[in-house]
C-alpha positions in Angstrom: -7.3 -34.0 49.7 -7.8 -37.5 48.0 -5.7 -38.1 45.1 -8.3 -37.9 42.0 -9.0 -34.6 43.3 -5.7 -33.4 43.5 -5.2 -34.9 40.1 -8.6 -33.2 38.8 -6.7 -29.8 40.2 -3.6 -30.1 38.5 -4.7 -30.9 34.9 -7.1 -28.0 35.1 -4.8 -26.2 36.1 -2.3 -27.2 33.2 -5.1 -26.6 30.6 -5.6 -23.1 31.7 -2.1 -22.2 31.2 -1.3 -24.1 28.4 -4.7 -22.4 27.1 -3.8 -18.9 26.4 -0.7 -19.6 24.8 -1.7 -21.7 22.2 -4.5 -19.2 21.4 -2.4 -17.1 20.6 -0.1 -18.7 18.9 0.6 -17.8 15.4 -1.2 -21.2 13.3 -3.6 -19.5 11.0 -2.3 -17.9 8.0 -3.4 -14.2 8.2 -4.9 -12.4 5.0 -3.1 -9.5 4.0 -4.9 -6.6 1.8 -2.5 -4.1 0.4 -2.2 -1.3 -1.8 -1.5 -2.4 -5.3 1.9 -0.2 -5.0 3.0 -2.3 -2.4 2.8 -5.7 -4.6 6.6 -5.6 -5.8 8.3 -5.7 -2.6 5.4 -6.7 -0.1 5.8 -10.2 -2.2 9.4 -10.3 -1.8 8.7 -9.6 1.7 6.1 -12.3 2.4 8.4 -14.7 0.8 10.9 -14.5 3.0 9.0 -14.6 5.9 9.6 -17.4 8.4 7.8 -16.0 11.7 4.8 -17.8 10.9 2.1 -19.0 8.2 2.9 -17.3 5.0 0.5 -14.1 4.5 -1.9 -14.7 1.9 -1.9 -11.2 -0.2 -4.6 -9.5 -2.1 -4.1 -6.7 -3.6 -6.1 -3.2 -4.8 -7.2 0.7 -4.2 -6.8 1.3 -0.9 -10.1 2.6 -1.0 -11.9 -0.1 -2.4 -9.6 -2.1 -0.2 -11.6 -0.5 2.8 -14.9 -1.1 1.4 -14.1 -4.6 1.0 -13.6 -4.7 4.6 -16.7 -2.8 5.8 -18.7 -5.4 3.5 -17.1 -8.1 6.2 -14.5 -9.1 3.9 -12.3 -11.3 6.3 -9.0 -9.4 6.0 -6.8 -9.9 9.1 -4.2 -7.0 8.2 -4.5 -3.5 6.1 -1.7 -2.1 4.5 -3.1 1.6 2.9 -1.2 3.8 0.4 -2.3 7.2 2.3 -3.3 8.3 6.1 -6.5 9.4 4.7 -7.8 5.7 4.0 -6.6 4.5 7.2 -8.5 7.4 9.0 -11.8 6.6 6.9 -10.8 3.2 8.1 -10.5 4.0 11.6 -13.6 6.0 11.7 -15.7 3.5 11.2 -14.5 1.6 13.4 -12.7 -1.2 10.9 -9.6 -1.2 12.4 -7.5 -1.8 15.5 -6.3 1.7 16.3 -3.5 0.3 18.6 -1.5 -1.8 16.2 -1.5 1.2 13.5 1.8 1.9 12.5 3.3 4.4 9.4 5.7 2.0 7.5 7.1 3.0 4.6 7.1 6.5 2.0 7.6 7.2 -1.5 7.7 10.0 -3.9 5.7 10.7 -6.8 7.1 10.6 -10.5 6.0 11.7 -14.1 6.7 8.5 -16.3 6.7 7.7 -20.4 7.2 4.9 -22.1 10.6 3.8 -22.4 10.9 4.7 -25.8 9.3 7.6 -25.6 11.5 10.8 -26.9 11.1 12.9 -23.7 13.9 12.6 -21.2 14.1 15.2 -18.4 10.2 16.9 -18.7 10.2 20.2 -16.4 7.2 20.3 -14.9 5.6 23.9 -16.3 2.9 24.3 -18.1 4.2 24.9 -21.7 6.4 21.7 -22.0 4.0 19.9 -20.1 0.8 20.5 -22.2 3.7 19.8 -25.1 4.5 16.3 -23.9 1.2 15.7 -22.9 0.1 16.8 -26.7 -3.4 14.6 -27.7 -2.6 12.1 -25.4 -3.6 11.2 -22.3 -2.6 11.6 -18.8 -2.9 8.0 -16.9 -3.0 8.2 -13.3 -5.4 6.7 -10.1 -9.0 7.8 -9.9 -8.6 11.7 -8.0 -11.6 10.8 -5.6 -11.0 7.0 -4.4 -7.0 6.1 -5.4 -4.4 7.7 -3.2 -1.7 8.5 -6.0 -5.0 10.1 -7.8 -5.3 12.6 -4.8 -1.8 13.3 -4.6 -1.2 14.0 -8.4 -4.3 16.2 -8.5 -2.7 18.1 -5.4 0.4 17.9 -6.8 -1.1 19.2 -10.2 -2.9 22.3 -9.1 0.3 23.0 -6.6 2.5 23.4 -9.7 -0.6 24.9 -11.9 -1.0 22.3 -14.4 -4.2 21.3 -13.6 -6.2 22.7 -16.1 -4.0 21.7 -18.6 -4.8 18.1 -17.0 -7.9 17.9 -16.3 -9.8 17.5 -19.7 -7.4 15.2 -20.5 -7.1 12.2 -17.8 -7.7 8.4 -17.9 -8.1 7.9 -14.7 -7.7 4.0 -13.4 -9.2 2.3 -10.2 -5.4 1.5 -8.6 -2.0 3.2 -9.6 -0.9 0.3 -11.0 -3.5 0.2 -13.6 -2.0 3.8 -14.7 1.1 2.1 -15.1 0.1 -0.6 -17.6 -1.3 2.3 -19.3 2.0 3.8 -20.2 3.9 0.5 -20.4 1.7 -0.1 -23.0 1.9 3.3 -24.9 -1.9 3.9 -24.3 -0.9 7.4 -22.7 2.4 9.3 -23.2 2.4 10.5 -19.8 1.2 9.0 -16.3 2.1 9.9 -12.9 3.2 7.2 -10.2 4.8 6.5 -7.2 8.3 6.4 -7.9 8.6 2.8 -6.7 5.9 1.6 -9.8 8.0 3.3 -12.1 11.3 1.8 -10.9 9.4 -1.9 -11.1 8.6 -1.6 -14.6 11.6 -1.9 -17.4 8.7 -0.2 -20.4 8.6 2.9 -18.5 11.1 5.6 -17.4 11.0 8.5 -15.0 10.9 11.7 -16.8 10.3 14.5 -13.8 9.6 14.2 -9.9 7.5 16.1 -8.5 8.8 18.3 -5.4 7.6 16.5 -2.1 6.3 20.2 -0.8 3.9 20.2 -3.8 1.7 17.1 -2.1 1.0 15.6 1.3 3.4 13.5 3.0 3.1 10.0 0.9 2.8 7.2 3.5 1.9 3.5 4.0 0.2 2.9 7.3 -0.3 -0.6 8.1 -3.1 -1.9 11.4 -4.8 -5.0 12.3 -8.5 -5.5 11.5 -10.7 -5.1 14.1 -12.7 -8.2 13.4 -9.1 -10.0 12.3 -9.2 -13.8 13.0 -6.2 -14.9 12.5 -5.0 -12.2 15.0 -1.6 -13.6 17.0 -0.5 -14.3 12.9 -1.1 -10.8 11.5 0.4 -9.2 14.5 3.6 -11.3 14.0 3.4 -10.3 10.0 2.8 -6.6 10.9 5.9 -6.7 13.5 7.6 -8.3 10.3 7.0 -5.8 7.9 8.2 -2.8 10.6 11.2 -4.7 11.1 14.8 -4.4 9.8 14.7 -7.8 8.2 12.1 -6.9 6.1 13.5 -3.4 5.1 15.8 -4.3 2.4 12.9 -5.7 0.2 11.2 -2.3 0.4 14.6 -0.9 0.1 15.1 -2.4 -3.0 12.4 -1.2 -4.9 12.6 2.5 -4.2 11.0 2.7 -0.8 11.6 5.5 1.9 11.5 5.6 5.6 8.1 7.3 6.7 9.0 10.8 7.2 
């Protein structure tokens, strides 16, 4: 074989396995949507993050998270607040079932403002429609925002709905429902635990029993038309890892039970 050929040969050969590998590697900063209850620590999180690019993070409902996505939204990862969303998201076809992975839990609180008289609220119907009195009940939208769902389960579990219902101001994330009581707009609003604990204007005045709503979990999966794909991964492997624990940790997160 004549040199040039041999030389033609091995420099083909050396740009089909160098190639692959710097595909793949992690260059492209990945686009992160998350649930807004995530915000607090998922930005601690990112910012401590030296596997690769640093996330870029946008925030919102889940649900309108998803839609976002099926509009061709360029998201790389999804981070949802409930199974549900991640199953609607599955289903048609928006994600990568593969990398799919339950991350974190929470609970679900009653909050008032911090100044608010009310200090440990039992959850029945007379001290409840008391508390609540000509106010408003702040929480997510029940159809579309996942702590919606789970207080309107929650609510009907412990028969307070009706007591509820006429009276809601419902909010297209559960953050929104926060502000809401921060701001003494509504005497009463239930969050996830972790919202109330990130906010100094509000305090926790009940919890309501983990049997009385479906398991509350944060599943986290690749897009399926992701583009900064080897960057995502490495961000998703991140977030399920122990380094990143402590900054969910910290703001009232729970293992996925």
């Amino acid at each position: 074989m004549k040199r040039p050929l041999r030389l033609l040969l091995l420099l083909a050969f050396c740009a089909a396995a160098a190639g692959p590998a710097r595909a793949q590697a992690p260059t492209q900063a990945p686009l992160v949507f998350a649930a807004a209850s995530l915000k607090s620590a998922l930005d601690e999180a990112a910012a401590a993050y030296a596997g690769g690019p640093a996330p870029r993070l946008s925030y919102g409902g889940s649900l309108a998270l998803v839609r976002q996505i099926a509009q061709g939204a360029p998201a790389d990862l999804l981070c949802a607040a409930d199974a549900e969303t991640m199953d609607a998201a599955q289903a048609q076809g928006l994600i990568a079932p593969d990398s799919r992975a339950d991350l974190f839990g929470n609970a679900l609180v009653l909050a008032a403002p911090v100044d608010s008289p009310l200090s440990d609220l039992p959850l029945a119907a007379a001290p409840f429609a008391q508390a609540l009195g000509a106010g408003r009940l702040a929480l997510g939208h029940v159809e579309s925002v996942p702590a919606g769902r789970y207080a309107r389960e929650a609510l009907r579990a412990l028969g307070l709905w009706e007591i509820a219902r006429p009276r809601l101001a419902m909010s297209e994330n559960v953050r929104a429902a926060l502000v809401f009581v921060a701001r003494g707009e509504a005497p009463l609003g239930i969050v996830y635990a972790t919202d109330a604990a990130s906010e100094p204007r509000v305090k926790i005045v009940a919890r309501f029993p983990a049997s009385s709503h479906a398991r509350i979990v944060y599943p986290c999966a690749l897009t399926a038309q992701a583009r900064a794909r080897a960057s995502a991964q490495a961000f998703l492997d991140y977030l399920a890892s122990e380094a990143a624990w402590p900054a969910f940790a910290r703001q009232g997160f729970s293992r996925p039970r």
